[in-house]
DSSP file (Angstrom, degrees, kcal/mol; ACC not computed):
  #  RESIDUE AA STRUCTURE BP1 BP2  ACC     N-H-->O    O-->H-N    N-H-->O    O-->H-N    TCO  KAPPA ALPHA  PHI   PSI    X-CA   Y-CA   Z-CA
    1    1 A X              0   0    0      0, 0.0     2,-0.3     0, 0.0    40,-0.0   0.000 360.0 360.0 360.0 136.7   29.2  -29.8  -22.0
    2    2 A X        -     0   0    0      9,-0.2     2,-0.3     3,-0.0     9,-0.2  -0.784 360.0-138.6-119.4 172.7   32.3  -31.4  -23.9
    3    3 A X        -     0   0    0      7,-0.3     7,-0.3    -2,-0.3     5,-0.2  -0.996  19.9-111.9-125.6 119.8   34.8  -33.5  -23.1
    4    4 A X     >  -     0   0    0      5,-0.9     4,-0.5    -2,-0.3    22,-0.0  -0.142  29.0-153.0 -91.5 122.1   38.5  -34.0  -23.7
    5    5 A X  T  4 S+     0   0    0      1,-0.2    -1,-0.2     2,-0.2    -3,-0.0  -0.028  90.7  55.5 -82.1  22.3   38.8  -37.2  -25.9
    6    6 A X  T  4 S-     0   0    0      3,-0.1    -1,-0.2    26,-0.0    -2,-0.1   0.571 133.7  -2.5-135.7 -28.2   42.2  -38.2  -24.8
    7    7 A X  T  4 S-     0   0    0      2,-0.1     2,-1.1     0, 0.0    -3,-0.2  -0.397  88.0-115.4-147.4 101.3   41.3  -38.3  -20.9
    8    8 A X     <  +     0   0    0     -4,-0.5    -3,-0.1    -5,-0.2     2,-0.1   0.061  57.8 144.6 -12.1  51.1   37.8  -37.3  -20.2
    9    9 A X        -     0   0    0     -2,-1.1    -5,-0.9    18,-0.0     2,-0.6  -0.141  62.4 -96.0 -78.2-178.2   38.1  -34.2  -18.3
   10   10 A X        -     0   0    0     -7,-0.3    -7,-0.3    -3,-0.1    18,-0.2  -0.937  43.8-114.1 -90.3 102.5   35.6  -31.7  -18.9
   11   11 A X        -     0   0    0     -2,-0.6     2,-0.3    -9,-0.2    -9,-0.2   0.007  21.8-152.0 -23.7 134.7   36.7  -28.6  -21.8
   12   12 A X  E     -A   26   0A   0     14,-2.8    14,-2.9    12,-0.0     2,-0.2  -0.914  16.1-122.3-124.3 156.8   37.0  -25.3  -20.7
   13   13 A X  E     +A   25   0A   0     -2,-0.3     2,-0.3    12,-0.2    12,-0.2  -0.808  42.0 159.9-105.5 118.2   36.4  -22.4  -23.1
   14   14 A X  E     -A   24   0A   0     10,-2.4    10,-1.4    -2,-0.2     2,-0.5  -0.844  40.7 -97.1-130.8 174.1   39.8  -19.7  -23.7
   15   15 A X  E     -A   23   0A   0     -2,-0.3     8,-0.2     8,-0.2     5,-0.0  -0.845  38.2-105.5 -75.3 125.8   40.6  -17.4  -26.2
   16   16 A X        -     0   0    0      6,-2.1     6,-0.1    -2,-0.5    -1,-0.1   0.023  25.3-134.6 -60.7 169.2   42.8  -18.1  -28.8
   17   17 A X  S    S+     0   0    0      1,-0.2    -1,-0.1     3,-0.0    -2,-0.0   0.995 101.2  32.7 -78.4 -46.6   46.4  -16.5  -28.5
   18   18 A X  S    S+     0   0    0      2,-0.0     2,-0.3     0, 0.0    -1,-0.2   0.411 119.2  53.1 -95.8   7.5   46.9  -15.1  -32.0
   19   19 A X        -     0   0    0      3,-0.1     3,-0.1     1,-0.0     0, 0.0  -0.856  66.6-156.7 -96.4 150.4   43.1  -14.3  -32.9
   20   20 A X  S    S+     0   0    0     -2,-0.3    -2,-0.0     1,-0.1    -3,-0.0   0.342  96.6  43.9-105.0   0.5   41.3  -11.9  -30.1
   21   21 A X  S    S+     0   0    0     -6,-0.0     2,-0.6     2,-0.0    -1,-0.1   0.349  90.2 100.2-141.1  21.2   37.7  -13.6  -31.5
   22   22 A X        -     0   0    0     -6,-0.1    -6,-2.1    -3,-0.1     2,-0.4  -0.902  53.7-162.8 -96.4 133.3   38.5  -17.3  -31.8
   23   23 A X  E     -A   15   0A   0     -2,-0.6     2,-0.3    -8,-0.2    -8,-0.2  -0.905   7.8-175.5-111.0 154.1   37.5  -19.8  -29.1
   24   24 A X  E     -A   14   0A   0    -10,-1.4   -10,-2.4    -2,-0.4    11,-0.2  -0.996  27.6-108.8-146.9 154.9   38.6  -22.8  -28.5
   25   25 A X  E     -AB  13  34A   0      9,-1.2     9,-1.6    -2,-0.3     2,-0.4  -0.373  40.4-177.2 -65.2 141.6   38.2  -26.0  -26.3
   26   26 A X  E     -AB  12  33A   0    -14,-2.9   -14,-2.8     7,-0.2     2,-0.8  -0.980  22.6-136.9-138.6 124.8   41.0  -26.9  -23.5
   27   27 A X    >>  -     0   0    0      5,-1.3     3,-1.6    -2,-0.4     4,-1.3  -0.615   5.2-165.0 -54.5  59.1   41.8  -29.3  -21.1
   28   28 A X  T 34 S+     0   0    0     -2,-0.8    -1,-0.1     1,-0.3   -17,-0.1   0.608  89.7  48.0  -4.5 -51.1   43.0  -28.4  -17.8
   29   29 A X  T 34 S+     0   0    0    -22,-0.1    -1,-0.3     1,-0.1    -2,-0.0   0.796 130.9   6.8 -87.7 -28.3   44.2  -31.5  -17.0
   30   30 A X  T <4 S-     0   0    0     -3,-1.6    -2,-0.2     2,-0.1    -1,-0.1   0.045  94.0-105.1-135.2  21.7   46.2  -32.4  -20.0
   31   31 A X     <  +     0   0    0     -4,-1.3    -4,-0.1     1,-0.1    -3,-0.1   0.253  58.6 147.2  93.5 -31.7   46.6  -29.6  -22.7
   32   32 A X        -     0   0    0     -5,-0.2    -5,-1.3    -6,-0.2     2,-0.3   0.347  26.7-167.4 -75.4-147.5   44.6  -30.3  -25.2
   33   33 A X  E     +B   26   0A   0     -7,-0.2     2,-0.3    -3,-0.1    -7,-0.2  -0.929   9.7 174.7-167.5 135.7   43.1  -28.3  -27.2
   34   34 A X  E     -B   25   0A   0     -9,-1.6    -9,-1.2    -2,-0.3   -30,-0.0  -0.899  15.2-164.7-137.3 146.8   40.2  -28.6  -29.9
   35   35 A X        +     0   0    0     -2,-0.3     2,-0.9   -11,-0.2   -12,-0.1   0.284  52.1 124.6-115.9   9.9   38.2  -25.8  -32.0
   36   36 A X        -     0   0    0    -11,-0.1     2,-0.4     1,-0.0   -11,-0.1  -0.708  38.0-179.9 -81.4 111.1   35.5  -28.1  -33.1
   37   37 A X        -     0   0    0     -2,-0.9     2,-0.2   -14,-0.0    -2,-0.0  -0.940  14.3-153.5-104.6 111.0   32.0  -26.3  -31.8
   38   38 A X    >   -     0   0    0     -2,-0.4     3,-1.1     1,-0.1     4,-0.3  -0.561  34.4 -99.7 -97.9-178.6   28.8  -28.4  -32.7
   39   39 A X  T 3  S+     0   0    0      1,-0.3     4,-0.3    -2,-0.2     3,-0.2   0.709 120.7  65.2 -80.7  -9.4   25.4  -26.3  -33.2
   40   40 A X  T 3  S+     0   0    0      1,-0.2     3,-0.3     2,-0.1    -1,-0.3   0.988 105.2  46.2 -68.4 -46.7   24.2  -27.3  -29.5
   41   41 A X  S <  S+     0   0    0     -3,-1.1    -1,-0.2     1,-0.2    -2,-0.2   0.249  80.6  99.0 -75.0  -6.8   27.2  -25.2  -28.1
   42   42 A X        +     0   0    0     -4,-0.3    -1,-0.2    -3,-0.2    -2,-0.1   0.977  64.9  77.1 -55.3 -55.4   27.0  -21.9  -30.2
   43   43 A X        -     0   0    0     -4,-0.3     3,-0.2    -3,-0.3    -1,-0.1  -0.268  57.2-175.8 -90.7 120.6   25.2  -19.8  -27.6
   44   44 A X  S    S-     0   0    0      1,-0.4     2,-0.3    -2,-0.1    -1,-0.2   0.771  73.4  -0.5 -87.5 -19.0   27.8  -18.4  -24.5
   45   45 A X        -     0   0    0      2,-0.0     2,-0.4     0, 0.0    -1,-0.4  -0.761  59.0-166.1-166.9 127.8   25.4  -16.7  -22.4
   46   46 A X        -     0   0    0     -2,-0.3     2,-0.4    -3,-0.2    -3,-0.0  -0.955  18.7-168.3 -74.7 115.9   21.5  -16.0  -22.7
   47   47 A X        -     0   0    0     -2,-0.4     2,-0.2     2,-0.0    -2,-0.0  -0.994   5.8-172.1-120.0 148.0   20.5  -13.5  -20.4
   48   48 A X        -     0   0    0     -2,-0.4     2,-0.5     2,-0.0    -2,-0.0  -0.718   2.7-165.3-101.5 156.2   16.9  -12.9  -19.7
   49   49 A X        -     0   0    0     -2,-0.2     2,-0.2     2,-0.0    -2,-0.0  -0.855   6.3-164.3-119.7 152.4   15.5  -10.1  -17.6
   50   50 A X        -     0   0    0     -2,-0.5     2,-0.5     0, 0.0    -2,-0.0  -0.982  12.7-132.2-106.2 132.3   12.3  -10.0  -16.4
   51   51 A X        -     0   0    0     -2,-0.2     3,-0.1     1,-0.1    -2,-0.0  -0.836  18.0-125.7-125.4 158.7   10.5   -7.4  -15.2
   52   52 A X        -     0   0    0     -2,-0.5     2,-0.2     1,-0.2    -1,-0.1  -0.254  23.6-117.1 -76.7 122.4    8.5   -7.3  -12.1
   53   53 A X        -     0   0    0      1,-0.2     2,-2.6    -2,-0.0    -1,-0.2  -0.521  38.0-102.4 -70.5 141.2    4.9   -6.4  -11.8
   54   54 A X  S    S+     0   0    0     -2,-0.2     2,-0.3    -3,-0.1    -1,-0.2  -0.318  71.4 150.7 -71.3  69.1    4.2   -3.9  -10.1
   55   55 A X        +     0   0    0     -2,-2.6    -3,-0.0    42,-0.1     4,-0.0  -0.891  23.3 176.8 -94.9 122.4    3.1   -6.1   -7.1
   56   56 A X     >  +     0   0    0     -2,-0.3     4,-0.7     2,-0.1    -2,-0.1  -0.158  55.3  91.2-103.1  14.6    3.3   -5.2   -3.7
   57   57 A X  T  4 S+     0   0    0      2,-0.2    -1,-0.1     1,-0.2     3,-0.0   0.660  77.1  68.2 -99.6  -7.0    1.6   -8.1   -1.7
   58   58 A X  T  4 S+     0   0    0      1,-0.2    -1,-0.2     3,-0.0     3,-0.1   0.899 105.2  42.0 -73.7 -35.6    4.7  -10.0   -1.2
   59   59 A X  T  4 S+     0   0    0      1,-0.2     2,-0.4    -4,-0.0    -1,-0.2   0.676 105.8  53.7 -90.4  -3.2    5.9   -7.6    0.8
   60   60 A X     <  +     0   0    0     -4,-0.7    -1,-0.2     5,-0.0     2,-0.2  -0.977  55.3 147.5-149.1 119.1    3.2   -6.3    3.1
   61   61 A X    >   -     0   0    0     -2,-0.4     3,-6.2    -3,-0.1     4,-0.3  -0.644  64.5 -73.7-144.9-178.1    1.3   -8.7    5.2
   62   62 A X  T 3  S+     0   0    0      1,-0.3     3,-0.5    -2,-0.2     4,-0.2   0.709 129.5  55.7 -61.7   2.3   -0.3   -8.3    9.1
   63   63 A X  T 3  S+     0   0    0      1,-0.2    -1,-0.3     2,-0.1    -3,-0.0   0.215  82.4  88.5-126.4  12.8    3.1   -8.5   10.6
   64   64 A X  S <  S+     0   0    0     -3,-6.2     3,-0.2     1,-0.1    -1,-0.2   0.681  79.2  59.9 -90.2   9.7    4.4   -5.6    8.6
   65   65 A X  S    S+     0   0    0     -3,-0.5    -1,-0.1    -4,-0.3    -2,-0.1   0.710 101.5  53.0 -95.1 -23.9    3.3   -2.9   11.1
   66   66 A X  S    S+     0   0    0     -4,-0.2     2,-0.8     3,-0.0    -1,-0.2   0.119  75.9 109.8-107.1  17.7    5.5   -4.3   14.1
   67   67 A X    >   -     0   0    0     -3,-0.2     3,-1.1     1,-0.1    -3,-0.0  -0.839  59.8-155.5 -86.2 118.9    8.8   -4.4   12.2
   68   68 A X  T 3  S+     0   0    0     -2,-0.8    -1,-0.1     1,-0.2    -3,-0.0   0.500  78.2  61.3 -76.1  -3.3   10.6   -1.6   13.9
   69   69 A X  T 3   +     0   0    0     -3,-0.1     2,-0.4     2,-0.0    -1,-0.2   0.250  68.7  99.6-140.4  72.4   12.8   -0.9   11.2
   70   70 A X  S <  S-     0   0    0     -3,-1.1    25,-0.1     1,-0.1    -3,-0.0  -0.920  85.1-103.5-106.2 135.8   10.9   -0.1    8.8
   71   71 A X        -     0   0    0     -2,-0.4    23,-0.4    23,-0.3     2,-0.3  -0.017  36.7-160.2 -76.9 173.7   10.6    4.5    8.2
   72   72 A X        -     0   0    0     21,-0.2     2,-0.3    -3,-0.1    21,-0.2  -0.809   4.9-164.8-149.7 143.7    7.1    5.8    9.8
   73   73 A X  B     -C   92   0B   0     19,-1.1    19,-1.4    -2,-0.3     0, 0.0  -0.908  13.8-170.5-122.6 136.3    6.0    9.0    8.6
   74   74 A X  S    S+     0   0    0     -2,-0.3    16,-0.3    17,-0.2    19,-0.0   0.222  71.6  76.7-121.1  16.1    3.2   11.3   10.3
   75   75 A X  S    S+     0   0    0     14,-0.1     2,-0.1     2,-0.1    -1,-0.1   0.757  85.8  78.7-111.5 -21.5    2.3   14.3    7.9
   76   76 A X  S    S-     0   0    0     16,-0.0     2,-0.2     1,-0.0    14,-0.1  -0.705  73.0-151.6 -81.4 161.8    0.2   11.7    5.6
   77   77 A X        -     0   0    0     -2,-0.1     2,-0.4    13,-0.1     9,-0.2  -0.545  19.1-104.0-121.0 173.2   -2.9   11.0    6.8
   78   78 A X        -     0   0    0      2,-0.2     5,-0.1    -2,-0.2    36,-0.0  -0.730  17.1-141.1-112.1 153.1   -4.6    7.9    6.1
   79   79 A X  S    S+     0   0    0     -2,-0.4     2,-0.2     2,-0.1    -1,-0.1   0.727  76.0 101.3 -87.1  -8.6   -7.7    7.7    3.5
   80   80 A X        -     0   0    0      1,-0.2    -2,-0.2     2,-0.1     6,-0.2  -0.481  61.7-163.3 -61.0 126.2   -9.7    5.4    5.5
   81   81 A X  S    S+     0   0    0     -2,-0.2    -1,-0.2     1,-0.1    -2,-0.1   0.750  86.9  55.2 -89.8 -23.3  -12.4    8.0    7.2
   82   82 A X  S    S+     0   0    0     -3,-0.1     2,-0.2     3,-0.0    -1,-0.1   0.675  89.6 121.4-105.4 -11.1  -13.7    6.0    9.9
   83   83 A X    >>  -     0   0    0      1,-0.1     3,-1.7    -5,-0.1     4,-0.5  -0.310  66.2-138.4 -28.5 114.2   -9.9    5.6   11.1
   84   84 A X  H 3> S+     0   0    0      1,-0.3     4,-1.9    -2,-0.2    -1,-0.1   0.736 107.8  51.4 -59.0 -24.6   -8.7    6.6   14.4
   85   85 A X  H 34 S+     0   0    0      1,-0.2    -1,-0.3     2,-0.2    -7,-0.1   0.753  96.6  67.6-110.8   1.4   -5.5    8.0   12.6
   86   86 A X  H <4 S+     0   0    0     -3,-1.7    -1,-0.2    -6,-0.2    -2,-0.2   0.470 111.9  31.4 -40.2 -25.8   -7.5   10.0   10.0
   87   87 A X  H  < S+     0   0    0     -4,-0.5    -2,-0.2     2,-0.2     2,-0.2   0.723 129.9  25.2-124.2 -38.9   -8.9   12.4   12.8
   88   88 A X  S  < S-     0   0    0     -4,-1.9     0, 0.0     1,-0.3     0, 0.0  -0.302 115.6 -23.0-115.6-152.1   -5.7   12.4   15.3
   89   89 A X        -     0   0    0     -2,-0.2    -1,-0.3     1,-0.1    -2,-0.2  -0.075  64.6-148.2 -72.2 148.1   -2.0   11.7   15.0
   90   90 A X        -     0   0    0    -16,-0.3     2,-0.3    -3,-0.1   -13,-0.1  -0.402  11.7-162.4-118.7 178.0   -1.6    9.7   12.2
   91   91 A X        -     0   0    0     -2,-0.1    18,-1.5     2,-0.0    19,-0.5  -0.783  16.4-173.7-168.5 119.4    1.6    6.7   11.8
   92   92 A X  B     -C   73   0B   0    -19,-1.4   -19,-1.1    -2,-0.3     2,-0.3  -0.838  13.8-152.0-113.4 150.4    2.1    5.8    8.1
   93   93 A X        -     0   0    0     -2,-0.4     2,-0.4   -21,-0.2    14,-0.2  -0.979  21.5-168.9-115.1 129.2    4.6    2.9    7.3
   94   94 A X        +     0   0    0    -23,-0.4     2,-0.3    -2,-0.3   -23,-0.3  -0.867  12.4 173.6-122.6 161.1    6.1    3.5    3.8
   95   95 A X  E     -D  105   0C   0     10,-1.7    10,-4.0    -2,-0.4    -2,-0.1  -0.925  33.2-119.1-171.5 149.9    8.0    1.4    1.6
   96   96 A X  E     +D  104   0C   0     -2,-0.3     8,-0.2     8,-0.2     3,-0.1  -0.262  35.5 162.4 -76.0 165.3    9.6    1.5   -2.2
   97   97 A X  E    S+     0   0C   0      6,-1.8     2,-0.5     1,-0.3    -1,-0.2   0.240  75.4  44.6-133.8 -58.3    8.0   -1.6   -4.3
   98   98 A X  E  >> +D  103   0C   0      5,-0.9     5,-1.9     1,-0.1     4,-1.1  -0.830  66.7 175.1-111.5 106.0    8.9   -0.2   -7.8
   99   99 A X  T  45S+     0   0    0     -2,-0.5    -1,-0.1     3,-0.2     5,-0.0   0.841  79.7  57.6 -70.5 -40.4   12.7    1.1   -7.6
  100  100 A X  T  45S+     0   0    0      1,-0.2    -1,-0.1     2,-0.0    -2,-0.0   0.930 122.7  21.3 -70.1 -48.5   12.8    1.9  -11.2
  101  101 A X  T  45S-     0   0    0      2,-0.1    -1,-0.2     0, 0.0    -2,-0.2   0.427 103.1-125.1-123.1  46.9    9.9    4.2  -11.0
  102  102 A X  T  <5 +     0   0    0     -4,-1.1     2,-0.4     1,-0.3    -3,-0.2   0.946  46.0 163.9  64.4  64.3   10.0    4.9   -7.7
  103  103 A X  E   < -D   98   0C   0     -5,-1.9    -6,-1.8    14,-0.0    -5,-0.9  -0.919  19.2-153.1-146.7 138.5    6.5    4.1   -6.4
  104  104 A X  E     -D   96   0C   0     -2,-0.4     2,-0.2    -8,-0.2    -8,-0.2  -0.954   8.9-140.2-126.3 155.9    5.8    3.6   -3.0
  105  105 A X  E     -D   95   0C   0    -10,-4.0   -10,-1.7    -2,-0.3     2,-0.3  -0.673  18.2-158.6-109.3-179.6    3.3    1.7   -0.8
  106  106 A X  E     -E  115   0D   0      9,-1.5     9,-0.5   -12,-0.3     2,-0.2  -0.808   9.8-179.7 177.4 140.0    1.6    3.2    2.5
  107  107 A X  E     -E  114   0D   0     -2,-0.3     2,-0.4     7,-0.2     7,-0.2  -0.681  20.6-136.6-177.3 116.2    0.1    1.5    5.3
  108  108 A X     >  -     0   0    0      5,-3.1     4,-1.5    -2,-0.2   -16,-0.2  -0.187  13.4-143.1 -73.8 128.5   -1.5    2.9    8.3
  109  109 A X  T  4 S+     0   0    0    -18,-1.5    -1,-0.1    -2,-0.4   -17,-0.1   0.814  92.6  45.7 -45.5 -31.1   -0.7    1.5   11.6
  110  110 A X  T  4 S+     0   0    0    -19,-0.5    -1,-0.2     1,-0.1    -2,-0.1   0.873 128.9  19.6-107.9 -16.3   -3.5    1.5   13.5
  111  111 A X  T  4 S-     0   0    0      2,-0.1    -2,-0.2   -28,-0.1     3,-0.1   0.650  94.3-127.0-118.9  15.8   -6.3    0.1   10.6
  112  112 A X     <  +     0   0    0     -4,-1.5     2,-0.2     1,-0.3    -3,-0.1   0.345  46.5 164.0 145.5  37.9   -4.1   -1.4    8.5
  113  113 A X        -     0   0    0     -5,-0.1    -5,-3.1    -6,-0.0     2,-0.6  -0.340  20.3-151.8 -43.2 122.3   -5.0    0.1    5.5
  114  114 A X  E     +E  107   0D   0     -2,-0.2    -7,-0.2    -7,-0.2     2,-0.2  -0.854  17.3 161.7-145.3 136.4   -3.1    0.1    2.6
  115  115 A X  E     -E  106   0D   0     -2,-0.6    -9,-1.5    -9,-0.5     2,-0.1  -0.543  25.5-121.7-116.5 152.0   -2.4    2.4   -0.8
  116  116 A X        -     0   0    0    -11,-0.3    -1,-0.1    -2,-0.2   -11,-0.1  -0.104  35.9-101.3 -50.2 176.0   -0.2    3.2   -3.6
  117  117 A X  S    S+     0   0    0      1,-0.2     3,-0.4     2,-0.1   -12,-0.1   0.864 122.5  36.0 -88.0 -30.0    1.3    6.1   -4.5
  118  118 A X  S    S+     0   0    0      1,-0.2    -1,-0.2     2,-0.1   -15,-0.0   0.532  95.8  91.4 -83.2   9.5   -0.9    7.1   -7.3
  119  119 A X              0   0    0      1,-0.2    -1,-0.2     0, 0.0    -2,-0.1   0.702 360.0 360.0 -74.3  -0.6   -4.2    5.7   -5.3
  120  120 A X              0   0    0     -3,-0.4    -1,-0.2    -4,-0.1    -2,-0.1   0.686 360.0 360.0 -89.8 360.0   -5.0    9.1   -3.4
């Protein structure tokens, strides 16, 4: 952060008028105006992404089975064998984790089993 040496306001950063790729410091509060950039100040925006492992546990805990809007799906069945909803009507809860490549996680309602999409 700089500061206007004739009454300490803070500099704001504009484009000069007759260059399109100069910047220069400016006062708000009383005009001036400076081009002096020390080496601390070079960089105008870092941005980082990071990207998210493909971790699902944040999102699905014992109390994800009683939020009512969340989809339930009945034509998968659940891989748990000794499950109640393996042999009769089945109540899958599904939900995206990975938007980018589309990967979803699964979690049966009545033993609370839960998969990936490639785990089957």
């Amino acid at each position: 952060m700089n500061f206007c040496v004739k009454c300490d306001n803070l500099y704001y950063l504009k484009l000069k008028d007759d260059l399109q790729n100069n910047l220069i410091y400016y006062c708000r509060h009383c005009g001036n105006e400076t081009n002096e950039f020390d080496d601390k100040n070079v960089c105008i925006l870092n941005t980082q992404i990071k990207r998210m492992d493909e971790k699902y546990t944040h999102v699905v805990n014992e109390y994800t089975k009683f939020d009512p809007t969340l989809p339930h799906i009945k034509t998968i069945k659940c891989p748990n064998q000794t499950c109640k909803g393996s042999t009769s009507q089945s109540d899958i809860i599904y939900l995206r984790y990975d938007d980018v490549n589309i990967k979803y996680v699964y979690m049966c309602t009545h033993c609370d089993t839960t998969w990936k999409t490639n785990d089957q």
